[in-house]
Each structure stands twice: as structure tokens, then as C-alpha cells.
mmCIF file of the N, C-alpha and C atoms, coordinates in Angstrom:
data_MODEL
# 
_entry.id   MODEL 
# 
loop_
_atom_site.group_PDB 
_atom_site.id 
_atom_site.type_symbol 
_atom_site.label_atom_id 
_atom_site.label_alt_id 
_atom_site.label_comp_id 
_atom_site.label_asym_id 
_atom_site.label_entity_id 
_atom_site.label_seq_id 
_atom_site.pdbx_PDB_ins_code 
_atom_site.Cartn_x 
_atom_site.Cartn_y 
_atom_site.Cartn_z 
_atom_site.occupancy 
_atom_site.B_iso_or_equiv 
_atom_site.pdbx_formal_charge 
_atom_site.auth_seq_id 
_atom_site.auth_comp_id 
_atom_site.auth_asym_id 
_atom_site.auth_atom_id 
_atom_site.pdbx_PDB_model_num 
ATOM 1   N N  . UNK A 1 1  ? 18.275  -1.850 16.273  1.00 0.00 ? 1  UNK A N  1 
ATOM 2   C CA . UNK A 1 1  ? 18.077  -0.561 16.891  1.00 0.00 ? 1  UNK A CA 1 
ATOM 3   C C  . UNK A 1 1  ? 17.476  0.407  15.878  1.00 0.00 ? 1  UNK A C  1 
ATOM 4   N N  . UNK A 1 2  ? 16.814  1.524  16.116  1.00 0.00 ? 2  UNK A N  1 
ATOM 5   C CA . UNK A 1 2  ? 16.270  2.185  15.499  1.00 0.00 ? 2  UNK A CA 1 
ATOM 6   C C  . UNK A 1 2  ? 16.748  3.528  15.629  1.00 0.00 ? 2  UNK A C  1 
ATOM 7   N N  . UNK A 1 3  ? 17.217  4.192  14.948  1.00 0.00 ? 3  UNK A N  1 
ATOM 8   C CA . UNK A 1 3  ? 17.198  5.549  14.857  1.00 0.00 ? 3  UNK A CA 1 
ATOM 9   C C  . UNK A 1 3  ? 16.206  6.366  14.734  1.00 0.00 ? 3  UNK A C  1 
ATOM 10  N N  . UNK A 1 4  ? 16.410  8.209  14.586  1.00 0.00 ? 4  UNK A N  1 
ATOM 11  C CA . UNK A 1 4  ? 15.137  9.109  14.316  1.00 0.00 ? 4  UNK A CA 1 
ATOM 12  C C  . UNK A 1 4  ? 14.653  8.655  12.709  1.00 0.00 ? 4  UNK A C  1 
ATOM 13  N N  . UNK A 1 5  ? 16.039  8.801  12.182  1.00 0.00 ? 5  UNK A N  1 
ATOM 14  C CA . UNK A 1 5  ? 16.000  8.537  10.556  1.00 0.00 ? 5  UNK A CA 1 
ATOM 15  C C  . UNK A 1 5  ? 14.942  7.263  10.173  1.00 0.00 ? 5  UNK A C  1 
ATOM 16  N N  . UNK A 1 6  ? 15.241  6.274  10.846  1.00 0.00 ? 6  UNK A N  1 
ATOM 17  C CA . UNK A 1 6  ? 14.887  4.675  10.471  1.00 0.00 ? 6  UNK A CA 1 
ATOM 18  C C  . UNK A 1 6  ? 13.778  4.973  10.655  1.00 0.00 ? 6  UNK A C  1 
ATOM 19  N N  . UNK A 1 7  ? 12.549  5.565  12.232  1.00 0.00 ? 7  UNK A N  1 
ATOM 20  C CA . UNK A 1 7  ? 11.536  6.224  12.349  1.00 0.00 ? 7  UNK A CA 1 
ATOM 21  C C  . UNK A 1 7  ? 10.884  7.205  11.799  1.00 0.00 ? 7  UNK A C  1 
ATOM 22  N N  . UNK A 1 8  ? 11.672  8.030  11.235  1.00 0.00 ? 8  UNK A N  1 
ATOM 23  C CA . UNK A 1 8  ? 11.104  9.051  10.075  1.00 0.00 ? 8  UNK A CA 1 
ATOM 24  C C  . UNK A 1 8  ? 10.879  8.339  8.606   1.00 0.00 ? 8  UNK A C  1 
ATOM 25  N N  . UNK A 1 9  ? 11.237  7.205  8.120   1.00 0.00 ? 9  UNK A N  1 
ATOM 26  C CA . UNK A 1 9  ? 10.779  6.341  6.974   1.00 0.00 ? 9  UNK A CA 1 
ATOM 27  C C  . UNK A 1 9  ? 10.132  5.298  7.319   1.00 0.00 ? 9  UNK A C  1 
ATOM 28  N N  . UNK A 1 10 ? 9.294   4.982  8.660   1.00 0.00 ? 10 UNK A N  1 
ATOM 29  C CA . UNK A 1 10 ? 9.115   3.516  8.916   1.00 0.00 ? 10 UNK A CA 1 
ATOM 30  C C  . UNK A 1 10 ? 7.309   4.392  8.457   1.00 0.00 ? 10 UNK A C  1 
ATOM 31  N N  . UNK A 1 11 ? 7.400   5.512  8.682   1.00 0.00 ? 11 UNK A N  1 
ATOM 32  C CA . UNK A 1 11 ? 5.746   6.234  9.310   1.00 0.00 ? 11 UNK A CA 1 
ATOM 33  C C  . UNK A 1 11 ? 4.692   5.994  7.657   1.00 0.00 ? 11 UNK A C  1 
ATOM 34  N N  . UNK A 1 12 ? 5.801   6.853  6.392   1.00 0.00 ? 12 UNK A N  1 
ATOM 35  C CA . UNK A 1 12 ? 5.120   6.932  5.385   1.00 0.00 ? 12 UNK A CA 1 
ATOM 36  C C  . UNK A 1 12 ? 4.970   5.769  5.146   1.00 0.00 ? 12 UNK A C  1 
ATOM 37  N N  . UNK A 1 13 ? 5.791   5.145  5.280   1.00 0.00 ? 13 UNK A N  1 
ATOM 38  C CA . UNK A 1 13 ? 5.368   3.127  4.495   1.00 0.00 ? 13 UNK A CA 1 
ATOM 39  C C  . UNK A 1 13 ? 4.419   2.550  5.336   1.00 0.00 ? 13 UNK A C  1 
ATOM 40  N N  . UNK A 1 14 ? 4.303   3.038  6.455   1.00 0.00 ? 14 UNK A N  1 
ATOM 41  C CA . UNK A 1 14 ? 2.735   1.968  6.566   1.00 0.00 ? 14 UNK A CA 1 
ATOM 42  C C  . UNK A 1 14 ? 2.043   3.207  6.481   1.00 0.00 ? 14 UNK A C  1 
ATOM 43  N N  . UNK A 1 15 ? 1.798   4.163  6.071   1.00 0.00 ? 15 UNK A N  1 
ATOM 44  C CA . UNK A 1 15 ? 0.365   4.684  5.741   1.00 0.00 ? 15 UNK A CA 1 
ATOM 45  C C  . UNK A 1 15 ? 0.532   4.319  4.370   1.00 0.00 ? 15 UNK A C  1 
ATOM 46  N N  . UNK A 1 16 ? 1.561   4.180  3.183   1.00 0.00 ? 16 UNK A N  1 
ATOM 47  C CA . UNK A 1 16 ? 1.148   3.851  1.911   1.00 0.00 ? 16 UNK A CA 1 
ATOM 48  C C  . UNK A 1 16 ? 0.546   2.219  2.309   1.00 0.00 ? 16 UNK A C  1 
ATOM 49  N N  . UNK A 1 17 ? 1.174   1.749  2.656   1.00 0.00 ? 17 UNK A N  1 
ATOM 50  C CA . UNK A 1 17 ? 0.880   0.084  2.812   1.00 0.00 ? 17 UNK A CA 1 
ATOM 51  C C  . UNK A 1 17 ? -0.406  -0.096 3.267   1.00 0.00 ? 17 UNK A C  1 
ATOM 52  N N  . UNK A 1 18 ? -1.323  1.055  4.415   1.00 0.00 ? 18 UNK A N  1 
ATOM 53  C CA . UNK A 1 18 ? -2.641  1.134  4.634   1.00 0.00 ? 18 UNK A CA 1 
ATOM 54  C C  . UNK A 1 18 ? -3.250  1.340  3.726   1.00 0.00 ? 18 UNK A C  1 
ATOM 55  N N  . UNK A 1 19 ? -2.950  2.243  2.779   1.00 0.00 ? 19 UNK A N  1 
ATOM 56  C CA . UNK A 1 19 ? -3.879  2.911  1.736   1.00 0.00 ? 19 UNK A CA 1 
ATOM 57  C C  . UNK A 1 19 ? -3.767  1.490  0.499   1.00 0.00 ? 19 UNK A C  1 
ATOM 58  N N  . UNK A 1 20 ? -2.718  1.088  0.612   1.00 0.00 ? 20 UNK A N  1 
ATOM 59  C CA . UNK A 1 20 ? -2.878  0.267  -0.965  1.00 0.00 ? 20 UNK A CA 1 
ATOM 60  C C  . UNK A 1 20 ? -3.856  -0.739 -0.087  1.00 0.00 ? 20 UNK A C  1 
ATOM 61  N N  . UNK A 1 21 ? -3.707  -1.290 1.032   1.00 0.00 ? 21 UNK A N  1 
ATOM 62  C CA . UNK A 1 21 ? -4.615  -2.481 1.360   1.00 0.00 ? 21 UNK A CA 1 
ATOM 63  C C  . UNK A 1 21 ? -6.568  -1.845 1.121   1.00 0.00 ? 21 UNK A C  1 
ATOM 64  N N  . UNK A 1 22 ? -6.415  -0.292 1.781   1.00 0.00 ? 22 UNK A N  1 
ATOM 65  C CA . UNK A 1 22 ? -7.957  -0.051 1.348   1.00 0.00 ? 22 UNK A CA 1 
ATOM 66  C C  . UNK A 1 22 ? -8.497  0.039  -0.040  1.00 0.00 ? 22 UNK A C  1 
ATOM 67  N N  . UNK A 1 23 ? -7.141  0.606  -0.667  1.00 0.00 ? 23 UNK A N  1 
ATOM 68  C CA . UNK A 1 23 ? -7.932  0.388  -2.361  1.00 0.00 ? 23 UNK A CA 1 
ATOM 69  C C  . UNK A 1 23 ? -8.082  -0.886 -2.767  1.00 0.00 ? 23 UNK A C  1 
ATOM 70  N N  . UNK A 1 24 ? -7.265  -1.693 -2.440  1.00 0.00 ? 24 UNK A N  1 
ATOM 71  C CA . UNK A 1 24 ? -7.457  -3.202 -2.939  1.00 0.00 ? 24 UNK A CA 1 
ATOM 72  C C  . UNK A 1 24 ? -8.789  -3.911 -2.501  1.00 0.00 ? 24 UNK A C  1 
ATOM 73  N N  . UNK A 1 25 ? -9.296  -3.614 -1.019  1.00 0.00 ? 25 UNK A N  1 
ATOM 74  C CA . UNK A 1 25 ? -10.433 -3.898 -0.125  1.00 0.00 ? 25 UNK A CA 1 
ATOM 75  C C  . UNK A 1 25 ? -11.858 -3.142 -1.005  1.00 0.00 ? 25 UNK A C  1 
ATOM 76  N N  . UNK A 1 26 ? -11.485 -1.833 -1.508  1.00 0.00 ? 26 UNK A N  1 
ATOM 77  C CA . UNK A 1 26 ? -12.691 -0.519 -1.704  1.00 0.00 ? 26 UNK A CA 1 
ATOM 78  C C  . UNK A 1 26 ? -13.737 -1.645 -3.088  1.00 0.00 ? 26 UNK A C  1 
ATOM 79  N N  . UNK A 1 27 ? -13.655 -2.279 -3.865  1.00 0.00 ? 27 UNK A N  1 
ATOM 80  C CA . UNK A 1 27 ? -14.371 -2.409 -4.729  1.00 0.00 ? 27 UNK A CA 1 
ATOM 81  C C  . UNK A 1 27 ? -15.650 -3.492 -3.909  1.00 0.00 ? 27 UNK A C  1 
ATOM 82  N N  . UNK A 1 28 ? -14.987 -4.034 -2.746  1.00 0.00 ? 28 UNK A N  1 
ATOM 83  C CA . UNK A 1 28 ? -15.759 -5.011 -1.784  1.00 0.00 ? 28 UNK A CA 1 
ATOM 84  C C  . UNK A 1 28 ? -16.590 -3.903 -1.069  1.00 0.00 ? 28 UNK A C  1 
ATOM 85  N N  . UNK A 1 29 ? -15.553 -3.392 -0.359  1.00 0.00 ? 29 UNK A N  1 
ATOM 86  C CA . UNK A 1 29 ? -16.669 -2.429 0.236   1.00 0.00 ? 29 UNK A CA 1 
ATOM 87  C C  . UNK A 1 29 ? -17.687 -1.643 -0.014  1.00 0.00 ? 29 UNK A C  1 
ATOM 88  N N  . UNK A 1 30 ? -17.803 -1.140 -1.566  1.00 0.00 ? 30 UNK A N  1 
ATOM 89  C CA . UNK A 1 30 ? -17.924 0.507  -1.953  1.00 0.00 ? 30 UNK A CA 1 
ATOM 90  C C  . UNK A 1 30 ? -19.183 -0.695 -2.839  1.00 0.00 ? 30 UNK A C  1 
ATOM 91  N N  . UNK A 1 31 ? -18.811 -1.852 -3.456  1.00 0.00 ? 31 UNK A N  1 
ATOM 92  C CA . UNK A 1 31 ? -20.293 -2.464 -3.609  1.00 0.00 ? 31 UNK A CA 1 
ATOM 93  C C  . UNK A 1 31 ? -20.330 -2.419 -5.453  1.00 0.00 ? 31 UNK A C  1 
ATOM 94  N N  . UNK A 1 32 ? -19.067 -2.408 -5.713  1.00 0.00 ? 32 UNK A N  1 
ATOM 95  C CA . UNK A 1 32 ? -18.805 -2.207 -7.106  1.00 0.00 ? 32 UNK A CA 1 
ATOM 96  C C  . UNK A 1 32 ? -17.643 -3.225 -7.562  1.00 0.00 ? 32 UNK A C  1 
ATOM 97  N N  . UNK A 1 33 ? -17.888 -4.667 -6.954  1.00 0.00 ? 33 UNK A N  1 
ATOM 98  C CA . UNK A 1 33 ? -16.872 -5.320 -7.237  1.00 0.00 ? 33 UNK A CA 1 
ATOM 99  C C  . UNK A 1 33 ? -17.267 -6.269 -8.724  1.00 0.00 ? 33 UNK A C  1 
ATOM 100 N N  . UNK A 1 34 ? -18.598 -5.911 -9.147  1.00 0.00 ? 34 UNK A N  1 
ATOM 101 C CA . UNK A 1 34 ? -18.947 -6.246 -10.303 1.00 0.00 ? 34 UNK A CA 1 
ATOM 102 C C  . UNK A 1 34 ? -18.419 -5.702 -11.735 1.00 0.00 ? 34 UNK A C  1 
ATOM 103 N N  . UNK A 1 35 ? -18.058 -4.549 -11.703 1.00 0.00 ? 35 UNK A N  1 
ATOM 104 C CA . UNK A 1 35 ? -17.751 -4.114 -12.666 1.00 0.00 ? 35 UNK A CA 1 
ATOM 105 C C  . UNK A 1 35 ? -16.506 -3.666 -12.731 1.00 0.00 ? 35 UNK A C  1 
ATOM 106 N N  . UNK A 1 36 ? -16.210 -4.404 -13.745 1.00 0.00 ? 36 UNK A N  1 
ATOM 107 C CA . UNK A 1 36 ? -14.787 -5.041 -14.760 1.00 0.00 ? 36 UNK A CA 1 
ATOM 108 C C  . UNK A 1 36 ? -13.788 -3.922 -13.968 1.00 0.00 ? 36 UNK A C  1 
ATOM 109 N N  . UNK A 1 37 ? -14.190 -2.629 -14.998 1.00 0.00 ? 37 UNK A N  1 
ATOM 110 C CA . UNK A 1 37 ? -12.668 -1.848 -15.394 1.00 0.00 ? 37 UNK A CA 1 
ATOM 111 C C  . UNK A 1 37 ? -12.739 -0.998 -13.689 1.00 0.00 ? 37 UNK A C  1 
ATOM 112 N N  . UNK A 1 38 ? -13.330 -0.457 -13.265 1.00 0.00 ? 38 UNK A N  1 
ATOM 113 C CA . UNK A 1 38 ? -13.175 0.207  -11.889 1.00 0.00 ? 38 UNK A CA 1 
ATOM 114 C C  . UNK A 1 38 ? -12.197 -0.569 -10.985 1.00 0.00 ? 38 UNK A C  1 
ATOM 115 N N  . UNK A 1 39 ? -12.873 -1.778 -10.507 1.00 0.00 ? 39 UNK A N  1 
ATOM 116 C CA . UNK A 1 39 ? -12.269 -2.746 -9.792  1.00 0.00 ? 39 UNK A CA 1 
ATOM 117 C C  . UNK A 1 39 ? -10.765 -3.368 -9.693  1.00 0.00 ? 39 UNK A C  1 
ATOM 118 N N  . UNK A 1 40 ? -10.556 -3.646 -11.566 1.00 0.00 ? 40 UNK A N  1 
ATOM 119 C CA . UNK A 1 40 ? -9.505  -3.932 -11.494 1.00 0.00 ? 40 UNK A CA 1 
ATOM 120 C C  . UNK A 1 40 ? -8.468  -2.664 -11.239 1.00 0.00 ? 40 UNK A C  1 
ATOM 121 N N  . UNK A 1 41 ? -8.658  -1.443 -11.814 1.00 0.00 ? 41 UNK A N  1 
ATOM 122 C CA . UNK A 1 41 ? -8.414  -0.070 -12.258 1.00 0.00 ? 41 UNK A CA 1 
ATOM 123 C C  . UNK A 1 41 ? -7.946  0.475  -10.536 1.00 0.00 ? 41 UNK A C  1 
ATOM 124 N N  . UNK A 1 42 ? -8.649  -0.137 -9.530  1.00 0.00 ? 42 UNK A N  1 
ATOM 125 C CA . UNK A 1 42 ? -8.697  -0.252 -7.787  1.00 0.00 ? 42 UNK A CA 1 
ATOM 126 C C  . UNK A 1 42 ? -7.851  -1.107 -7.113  1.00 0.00 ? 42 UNK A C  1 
ATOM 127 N N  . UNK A 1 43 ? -7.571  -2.049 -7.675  1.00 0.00 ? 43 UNK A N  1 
ATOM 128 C CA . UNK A 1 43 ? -6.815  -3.011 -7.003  1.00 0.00 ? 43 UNK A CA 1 
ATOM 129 C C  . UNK A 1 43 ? -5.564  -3.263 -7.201  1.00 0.00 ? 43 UNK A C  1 
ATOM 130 N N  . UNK A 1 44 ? -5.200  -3.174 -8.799  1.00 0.00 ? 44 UNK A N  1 
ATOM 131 C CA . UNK A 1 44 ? -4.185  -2.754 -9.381  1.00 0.00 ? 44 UNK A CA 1 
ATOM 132 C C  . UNK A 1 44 ? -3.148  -1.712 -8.931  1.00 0.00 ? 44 UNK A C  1 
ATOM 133 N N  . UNK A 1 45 ? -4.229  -0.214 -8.988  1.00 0.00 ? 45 UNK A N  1 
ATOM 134 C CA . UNK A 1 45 ? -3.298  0.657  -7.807  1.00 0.00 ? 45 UNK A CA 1 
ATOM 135 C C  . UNK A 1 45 ? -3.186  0.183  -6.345  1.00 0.00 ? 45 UNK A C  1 
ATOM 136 N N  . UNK A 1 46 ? -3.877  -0.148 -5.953  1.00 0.00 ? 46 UNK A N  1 
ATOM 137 C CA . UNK A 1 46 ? -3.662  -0.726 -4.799  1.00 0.00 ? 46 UNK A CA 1 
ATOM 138 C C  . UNK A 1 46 ? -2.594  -1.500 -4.592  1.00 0.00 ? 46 UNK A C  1 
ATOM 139 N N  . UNK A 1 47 ? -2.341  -2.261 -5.198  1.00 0.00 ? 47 UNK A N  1 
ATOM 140 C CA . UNK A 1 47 ? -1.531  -3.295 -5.449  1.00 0.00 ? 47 UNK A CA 1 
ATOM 141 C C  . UNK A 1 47 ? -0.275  -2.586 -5.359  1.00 0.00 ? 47 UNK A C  1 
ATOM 142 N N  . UNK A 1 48 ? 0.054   -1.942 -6.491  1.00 0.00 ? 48 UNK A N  1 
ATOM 143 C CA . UNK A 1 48 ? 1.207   -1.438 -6.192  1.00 0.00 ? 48 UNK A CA 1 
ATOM 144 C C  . UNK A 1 48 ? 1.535   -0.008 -5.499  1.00 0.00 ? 48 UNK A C  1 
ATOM 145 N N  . UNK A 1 49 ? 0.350   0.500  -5.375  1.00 0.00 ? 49 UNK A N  1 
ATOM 146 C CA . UNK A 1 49 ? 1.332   1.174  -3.522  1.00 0.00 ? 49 UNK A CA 1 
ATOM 147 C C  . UNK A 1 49 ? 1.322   0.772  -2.949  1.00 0.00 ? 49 UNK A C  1 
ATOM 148 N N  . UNK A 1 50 ? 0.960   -0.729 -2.145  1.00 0.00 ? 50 UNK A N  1 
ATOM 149 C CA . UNK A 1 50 ? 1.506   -1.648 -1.139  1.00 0.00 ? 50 UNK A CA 1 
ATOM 150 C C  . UNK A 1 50 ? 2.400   -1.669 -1.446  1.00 0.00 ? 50 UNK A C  1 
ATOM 151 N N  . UNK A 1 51 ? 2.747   -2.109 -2.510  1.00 0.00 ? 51 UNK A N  1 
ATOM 152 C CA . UNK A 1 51 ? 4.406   -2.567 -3.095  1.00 0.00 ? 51 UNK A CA 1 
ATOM 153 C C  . UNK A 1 51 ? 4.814   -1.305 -2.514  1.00 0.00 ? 51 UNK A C  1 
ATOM 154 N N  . UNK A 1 52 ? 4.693   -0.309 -3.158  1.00 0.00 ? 52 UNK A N  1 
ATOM 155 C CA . UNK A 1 52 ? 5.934   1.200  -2.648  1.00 0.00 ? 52 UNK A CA 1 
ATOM 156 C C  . UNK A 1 52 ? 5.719   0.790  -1.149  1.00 0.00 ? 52 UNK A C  1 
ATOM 157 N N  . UNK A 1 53 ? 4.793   0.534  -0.072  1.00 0.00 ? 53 UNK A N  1 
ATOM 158 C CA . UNK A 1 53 ? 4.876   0.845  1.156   1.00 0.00 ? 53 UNK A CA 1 
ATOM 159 C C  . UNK A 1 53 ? 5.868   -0.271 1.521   1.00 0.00 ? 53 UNK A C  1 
ATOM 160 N N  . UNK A 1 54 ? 5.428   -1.755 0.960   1.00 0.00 ? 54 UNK A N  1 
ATOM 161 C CA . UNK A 1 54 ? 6.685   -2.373 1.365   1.00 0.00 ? 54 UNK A CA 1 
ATOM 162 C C  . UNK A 1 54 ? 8.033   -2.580 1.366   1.00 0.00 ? 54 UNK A C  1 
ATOM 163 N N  . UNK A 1 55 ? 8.646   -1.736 -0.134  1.00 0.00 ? 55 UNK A N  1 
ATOM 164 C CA . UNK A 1 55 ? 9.881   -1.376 -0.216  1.00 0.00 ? 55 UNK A CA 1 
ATOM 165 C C  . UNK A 1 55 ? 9.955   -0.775 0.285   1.00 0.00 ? 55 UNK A C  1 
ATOM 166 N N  . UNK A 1 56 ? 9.256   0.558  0.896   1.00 0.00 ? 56 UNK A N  1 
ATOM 167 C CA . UNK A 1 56 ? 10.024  1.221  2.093   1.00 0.00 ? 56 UNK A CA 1 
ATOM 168 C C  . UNK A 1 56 ? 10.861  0.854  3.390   1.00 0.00 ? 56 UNK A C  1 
ATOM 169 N N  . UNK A 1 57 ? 9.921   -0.282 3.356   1.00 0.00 ? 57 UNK A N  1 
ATOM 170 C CA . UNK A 1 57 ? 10.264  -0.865 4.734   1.00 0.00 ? 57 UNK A CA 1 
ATOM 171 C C  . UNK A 1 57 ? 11.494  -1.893 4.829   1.00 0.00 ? 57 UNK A C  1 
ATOM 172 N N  . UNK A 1 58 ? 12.026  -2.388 3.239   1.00 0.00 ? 58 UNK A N  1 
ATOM 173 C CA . UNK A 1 58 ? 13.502  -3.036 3.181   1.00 0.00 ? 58 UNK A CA 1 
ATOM 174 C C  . UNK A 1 58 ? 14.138  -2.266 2.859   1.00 0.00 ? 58 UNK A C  1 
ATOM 175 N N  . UNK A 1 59 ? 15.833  -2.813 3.663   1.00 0.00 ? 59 UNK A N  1 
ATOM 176 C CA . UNK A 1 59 ? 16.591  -2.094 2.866   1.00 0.00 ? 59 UNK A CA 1 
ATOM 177 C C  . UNK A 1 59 ? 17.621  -2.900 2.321   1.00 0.00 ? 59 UNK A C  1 
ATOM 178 N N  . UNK A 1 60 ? 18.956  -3.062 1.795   1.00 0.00 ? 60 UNK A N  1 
ATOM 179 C CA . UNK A 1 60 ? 19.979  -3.648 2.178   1.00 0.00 ? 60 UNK A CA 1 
ATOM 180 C C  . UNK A 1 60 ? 20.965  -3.744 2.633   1.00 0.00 ? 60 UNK A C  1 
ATOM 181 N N  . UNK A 1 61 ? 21.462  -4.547 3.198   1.00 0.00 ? 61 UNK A N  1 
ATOM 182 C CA . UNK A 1 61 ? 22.959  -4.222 4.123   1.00 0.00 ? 61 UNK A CA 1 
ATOM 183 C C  . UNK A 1 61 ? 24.075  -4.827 3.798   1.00 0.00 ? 61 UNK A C  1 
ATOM 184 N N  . UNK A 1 62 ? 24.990  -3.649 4.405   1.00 0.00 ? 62 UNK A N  1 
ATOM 185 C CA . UNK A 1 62 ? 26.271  -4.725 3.975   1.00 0.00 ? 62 UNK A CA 1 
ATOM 186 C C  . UNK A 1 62 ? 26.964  -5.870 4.655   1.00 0.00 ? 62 UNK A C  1 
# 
């Protein structure tokens, strides 16, 4: 079941979880997946604000 609460934290984690998937995607898209330090410097963050978006979305129980 879901609460307001559970719905008021489900919203920010998938827009972080959107955004880390576009930075991770942007060096493909944007046409700069050649060069070294940008790319990785892109994906890297990316990388881990997916991570923040997906810890949002666990929790643990007792």
C-alpha cells in the first residue's frame, strides 16, 4: 500500500534516476563520446545520481 508520504518520495527518485540515465546517455547523444575526460566526467555523475535515485526508492523493514 502506498501512502501520501511513500508518494511524496517515490516522485524525486525517479526524476533523479531520469536525470542520471540522461547524463550517462548525453556523451552519445551530445556527439562527444570521444573525448576522454568530459565523458567519463558525464557518466560517472550520472552514475551515481542513479544510485541516489535508486536508494530512494529502497527502504528497510522490520
Amino acid at each position: 500500500m502506498t501512502n501520501d508520504r511513500t508518494q511524496a518520495r517515490l516522485l524525486p527518485s525517479i526524476v533523479r534516476l531520469s536525470l542520471g540515465a540522461l547524463l550517462i546517455i548525453s556523451p552519445w547523444v551530445w556527439g562527444y563520446a570521444q573525448q576522454r575526460m568530459p565523458a567519463a566526467s558525464a557518466i560517472l555523475s550520472g552514475t551515481i545520481i542513479a544510485r541516489l535515485g535508486l536508494s530512494g526508492n529502497s527502504r528497510l523493514r522490520e
